[in-house]
C-alpha positions as CSV (number, residue, x, y, z in Angstrom):
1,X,94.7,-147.0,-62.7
2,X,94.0,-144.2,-65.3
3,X,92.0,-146.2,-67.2
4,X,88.6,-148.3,-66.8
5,X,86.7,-150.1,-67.8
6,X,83.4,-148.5,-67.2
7,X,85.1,-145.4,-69.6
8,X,86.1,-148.1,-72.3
9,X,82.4,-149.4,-72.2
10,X,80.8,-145.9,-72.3
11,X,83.1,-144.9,-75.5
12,X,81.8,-148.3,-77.0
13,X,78.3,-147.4,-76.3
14,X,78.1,-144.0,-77.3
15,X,80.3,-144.7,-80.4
16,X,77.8,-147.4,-82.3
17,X,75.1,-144.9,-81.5
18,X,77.4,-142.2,-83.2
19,X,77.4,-144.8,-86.3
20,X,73.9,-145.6,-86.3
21,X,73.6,-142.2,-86.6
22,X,75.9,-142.0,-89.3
23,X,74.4,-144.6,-91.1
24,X,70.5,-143.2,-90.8
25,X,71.5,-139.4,-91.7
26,X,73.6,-140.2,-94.5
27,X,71.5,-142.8,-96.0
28,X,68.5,-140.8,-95.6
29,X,70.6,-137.4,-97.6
30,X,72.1,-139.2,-99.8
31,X,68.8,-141.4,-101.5
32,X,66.9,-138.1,-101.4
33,X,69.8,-136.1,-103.3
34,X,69.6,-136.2,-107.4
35,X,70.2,-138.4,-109.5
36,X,68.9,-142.6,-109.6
37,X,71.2,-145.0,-108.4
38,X,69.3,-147.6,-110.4
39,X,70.4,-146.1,-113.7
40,X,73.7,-147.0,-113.2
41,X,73.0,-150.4,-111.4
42,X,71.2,-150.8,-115.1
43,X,73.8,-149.9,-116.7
44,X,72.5,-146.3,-118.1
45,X,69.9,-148.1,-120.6
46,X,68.1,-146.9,-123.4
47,X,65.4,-147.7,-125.8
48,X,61.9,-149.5,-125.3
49,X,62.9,-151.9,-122.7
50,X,65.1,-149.1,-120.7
51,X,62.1,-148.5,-118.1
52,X,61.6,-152.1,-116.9
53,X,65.3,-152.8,-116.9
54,X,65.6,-149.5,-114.3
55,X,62.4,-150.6,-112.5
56,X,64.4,-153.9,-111.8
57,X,67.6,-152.6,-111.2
58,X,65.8,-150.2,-108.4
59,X,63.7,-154.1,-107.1
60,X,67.5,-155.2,-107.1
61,X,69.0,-152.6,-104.7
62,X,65.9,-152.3,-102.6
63,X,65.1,-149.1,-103.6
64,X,61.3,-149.9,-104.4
65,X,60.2,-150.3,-100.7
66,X,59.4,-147.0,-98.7
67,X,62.0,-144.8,-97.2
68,X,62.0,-145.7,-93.7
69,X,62.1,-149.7,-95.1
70,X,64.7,-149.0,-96.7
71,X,66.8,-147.5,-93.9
72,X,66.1,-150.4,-90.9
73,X,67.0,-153.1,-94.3
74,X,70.3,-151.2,-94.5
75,X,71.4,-150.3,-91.3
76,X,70.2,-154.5,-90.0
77,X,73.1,-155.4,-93.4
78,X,75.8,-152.8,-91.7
79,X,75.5,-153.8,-88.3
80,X,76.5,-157.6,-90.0
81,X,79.6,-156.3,-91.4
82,X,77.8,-156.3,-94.7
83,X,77.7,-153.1,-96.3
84,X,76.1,-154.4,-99.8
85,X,77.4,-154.0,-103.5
86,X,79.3,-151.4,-105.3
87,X,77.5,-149.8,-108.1
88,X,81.1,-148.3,-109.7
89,X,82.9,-151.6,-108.7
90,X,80.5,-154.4,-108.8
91,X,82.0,-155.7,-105.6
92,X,81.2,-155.6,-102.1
93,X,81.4,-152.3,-100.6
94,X,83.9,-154.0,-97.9
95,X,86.0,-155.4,-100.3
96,X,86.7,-152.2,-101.9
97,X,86.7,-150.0,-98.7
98,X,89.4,-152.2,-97.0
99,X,91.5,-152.9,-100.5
100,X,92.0,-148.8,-100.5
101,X,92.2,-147.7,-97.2
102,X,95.9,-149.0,-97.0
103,X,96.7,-146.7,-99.6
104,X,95.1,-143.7,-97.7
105,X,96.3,-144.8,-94.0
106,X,100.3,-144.9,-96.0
107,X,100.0,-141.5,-97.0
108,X,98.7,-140.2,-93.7
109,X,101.0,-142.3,-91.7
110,X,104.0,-140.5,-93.8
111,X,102.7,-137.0,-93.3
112,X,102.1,-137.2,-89.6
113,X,106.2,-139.1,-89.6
114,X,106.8,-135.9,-90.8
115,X,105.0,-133.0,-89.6
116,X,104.6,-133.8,-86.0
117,X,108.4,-134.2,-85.1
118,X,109.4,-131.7,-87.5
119,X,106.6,-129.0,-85.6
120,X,107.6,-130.0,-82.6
121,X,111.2,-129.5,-82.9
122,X,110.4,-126.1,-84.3
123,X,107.8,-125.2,-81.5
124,X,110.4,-126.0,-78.7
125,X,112.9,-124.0,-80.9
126,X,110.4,-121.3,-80.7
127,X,109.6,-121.5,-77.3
128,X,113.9,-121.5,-76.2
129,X,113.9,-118.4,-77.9
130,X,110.4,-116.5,-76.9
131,X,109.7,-112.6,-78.0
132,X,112.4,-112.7,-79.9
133,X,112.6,-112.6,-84.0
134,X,113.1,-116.5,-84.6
135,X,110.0,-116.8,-82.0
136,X,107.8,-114.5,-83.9
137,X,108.9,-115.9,-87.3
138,X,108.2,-119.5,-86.3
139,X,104.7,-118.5,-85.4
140,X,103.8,-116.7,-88.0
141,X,105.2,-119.8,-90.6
142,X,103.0,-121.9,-88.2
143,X,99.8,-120.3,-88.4
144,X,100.5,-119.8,-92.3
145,X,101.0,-123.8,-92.4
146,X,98.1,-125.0,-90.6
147,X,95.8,-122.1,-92.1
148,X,96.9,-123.4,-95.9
149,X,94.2,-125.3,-97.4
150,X,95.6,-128.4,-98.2
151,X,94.1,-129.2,-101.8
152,X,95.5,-125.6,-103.0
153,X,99.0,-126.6,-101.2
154,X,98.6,-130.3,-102.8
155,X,97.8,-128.8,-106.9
156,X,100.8,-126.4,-106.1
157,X,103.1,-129.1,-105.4
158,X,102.1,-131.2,-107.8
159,X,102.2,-128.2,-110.6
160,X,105.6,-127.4,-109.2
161,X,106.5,-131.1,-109.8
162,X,104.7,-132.0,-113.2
163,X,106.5,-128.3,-114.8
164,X,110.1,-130.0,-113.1
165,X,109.3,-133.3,-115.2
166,X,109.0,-135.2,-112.0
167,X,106.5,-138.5,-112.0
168,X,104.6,-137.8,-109.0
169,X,101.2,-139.5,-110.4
170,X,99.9,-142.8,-108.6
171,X,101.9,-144.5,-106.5
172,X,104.5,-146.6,-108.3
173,X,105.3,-146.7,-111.8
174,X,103.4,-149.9,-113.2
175,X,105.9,-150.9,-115.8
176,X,108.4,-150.6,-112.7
177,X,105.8,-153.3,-110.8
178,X,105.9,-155.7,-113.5
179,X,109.2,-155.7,-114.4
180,X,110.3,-156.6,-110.7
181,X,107.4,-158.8,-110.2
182,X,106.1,-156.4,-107.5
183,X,103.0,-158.1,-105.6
184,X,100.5,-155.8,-103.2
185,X,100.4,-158.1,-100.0
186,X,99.6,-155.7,-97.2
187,X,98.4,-152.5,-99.4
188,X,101.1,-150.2,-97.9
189,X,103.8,-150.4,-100.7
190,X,106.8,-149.4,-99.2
191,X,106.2,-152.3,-96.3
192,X,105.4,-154.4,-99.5
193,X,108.6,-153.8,-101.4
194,X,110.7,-154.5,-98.1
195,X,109.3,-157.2,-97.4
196,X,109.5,-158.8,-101.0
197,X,113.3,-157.2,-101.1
198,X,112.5,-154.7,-104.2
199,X,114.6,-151.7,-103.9
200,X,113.2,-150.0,-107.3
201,X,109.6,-150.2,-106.9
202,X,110.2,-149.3,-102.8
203,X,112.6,-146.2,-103.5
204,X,110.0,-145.4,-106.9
205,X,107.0,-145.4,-104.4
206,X,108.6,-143.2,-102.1
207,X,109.4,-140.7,-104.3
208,X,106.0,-140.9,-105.3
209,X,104.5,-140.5,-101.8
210,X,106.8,-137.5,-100.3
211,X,105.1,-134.9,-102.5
212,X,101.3,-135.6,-101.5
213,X,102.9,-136.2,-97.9
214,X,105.1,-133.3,-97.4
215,X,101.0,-131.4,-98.5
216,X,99.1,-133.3,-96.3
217,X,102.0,-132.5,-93.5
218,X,101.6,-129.2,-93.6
219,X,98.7,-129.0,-91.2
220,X,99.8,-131.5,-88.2
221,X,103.3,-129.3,-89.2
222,X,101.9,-125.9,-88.2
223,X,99.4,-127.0,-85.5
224,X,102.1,-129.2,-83.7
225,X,104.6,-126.2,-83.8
226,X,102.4,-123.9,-82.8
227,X,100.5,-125.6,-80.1
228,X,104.3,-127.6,-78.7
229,X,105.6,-123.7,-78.4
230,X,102.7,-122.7,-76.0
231,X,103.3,-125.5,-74.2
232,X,107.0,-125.5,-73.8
233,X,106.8,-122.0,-73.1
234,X,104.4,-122.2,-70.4
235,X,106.5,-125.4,-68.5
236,X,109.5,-123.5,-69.0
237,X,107.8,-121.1,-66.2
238,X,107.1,-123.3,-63.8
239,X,109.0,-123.6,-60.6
240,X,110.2,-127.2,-60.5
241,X,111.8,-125.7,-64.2
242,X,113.5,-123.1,-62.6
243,X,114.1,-124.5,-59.8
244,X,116.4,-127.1,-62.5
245,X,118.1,-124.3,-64.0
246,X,119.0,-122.9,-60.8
247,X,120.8,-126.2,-59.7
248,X,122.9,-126.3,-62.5
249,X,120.9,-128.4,-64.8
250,X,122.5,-128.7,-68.6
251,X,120.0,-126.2,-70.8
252,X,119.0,-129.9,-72.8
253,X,117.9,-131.9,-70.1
254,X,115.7,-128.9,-68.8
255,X,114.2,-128.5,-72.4
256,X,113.4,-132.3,-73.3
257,X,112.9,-134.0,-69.9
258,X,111.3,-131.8,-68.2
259,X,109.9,-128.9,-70.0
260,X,108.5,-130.9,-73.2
261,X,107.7,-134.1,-71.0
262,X,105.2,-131.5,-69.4
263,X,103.9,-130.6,-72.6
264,X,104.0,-134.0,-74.3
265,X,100.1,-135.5,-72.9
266,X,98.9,-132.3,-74.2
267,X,100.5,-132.5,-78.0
268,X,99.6,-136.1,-78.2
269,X,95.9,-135.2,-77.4
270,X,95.6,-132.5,-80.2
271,X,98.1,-134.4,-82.7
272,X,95.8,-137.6,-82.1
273,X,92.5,-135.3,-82.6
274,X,93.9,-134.0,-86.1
275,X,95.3,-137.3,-87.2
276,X,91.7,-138.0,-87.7
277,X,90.7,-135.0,-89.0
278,X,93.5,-135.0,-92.0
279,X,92.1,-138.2,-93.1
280,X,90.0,-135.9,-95.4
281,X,92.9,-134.4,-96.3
282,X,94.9,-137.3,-97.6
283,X,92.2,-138.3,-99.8
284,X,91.9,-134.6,-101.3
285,X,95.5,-135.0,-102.0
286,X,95.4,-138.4,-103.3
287,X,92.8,-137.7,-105.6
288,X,95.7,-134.6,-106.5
289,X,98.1,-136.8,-107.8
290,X,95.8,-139.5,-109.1
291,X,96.8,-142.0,-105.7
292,X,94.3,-145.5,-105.0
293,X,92.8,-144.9,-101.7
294,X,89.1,-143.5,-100.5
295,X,89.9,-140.2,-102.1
296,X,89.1,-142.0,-105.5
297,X,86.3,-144.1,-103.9
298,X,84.5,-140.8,-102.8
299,X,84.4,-139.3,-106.1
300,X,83.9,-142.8,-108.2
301,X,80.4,-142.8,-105.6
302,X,79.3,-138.9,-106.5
303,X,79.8,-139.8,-110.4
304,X,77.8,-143.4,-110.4
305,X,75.2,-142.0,-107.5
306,X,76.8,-145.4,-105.5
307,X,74.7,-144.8,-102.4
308,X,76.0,-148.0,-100.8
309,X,79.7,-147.1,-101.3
310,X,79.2,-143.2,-99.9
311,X,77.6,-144.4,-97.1
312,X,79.7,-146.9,-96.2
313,X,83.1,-144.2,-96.5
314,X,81.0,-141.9,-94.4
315,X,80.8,-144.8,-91.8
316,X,84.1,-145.6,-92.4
317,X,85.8,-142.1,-91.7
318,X,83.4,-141.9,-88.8
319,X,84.9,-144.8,-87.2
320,X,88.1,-143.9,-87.8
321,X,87.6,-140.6,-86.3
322,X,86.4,-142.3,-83.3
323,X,88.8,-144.9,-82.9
324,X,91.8,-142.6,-83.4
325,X,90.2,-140.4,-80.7
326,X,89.6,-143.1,-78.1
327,X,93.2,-143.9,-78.6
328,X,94.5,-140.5,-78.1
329,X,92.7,-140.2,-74.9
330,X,93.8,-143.3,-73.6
331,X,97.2,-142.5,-74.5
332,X,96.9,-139.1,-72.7
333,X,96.0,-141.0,-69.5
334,X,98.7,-143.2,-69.6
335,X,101.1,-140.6,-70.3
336,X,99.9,-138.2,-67.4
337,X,99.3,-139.4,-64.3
338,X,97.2,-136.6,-63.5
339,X,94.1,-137.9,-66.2
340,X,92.0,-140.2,-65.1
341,X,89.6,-142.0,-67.5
């Protein structure tokens, strides 16, 4: 059996320690950085009373008690599920972190639909065609895609888009919602809109999400192509390959069932390693074209010093990161024989 469960209960292990980390480091930078949280939890006061209203605001989010107090109070609160209150939102950090994730996951979810079939295809295009002009050509447009930072690529578009007169800001037009009677039910809008049968707002949100997706593809696009073309390359070598080719096998079959089934556990380890890592790039991007999701969350915490709500995204994106990586593993091992777990 390629997987067990002594791995799955090592990866469990070692990732709540990766999280307590999380949570002690960035709680621990983030309280020592400028600016006073309890400001804002006071509502920015001023005059004669503006001193005891902070001093209770700062009584009210714990921040009175020493340092390392502070730290074992918080981390006992995230290890319950509870992450505390908002300062920006007046609502619990939970709430908010699940309500905009959706809208972040969407965007991610239709960049990765597109860039890693679309790299792929080109990488095993590339690699039927290797030292030649389309080879070279495909590899340089691959490096220059996954080397592109993706906020630059992200204003571009969205320049290129705002000068063209095209609505590419938010995700659906509001008017457009109201008019239809559209209703969030999941948080992924375009599952929303088919489910409640709303063509305009489904086919208005898609519009709206191809730009900042096609930006955020960009990366999975290049890495995908370029990584799929050393691998196709390489099976394309081997002798069971030509050993194919010199019974008589059609040029397809030897491509897609045997050269890129070699290659496949491979791509879907590195494609599942920079699904995770793009999560920072969707919410740059979101933020871009003025999308819900954690890319406004980040910057709503660095403008009201919300301490709760940064830590709690830093825990969050951790998580992720190690969930999606625990899945790309076990999906490599069930995909190739050869791993064992």
């Amino acid at each position: 059996m390629p997987l067990s469960l002594n791995y799955l209960v090592k990866r469990l292990l070692w990732s709540v320690a990766v999280l307590v980390g999380v949570v002690v480091f960035s709680y621990v930078v983030i309280i020592l950085s400028p600016g006073d949280p309890a400001v804002k939890w006071a509502g920015n006061p001023r005059g004669p009373g503006a001193a005891k209203a902070v001093e209770e605001a700062r009584r009210e989010l714990g921040l009175d008690l020493p340092l390392h107090l502070q730290v074992l109070n918080f981390l006992k609160m995230v290890l319950t599920g509870d992450l505390g209150y908002s300062i920006a939102y007046r609502q619990p950090v939970f709430a908010v972190l699940t309500r905009n994730l959706a809208a972040t996951l969407e965007l991610l979810f239709a960049a990765y639909l597109i860039g890693v079939p679309l790299g792929s295809l080109l990488g095993v295009a590339a690699a039927m065609r290797r030292g030649g002009s389309v080879d070279g050509l495909l590899q340089t447009l691959g490096l220059a895609l996954a080397s592109t930072p993706t906020f630059w690529l992200g204003m571009a578009v969205f320049a290129v888009l705002f000068s063209a007169g095209f609505p590419a800001y938010g995700r659906v037009s509001t008017g457009l919602a109201l008019a239809t009677g559209f209703q969030a039910i999941t948080g992924f809008y375009l599952l929303d809109a088919l489910l409640q049968l709303n063509a305009p707002v489904f086919f208005d949100a898609l519009a709206r999400l191809l730009p900042p997706a096609l930006a955020v593809a960009a990366y999975p696009t290049g890495l995908c192509l370029r990584l799929s073309r050393a691998l196709v390359a390489d099976a394309l070598l081997e002798e069971y390959v030509r050993a194919a080719v010199a019974w008589g096998v059609k040029r397809r079959v030897v491509v897609w069932k045997y050269a890129f089934r070699a290659a496949l556990p491979g791509l879907v380890q590195v494609a599942g390693t920079a699904f995770a890592y793009s999560l920072i790039d969707a919410m740059v991007v979101e933020y871009v074209f003025g999308r819900e999701g954690l890319g406004r969350l980040l910057f709503d915490a660095i403008a009201f010093s919300d301490f709760k709500l940064a830590v709690g995204l830093l825990v969050l994106v951790a998580a992720f990161y190690l969930a999606v990586n625990t899945l790309a593993d076990v999906a490599q091992a069930l995909i190739d024989p050869r791993v064992r777990l």
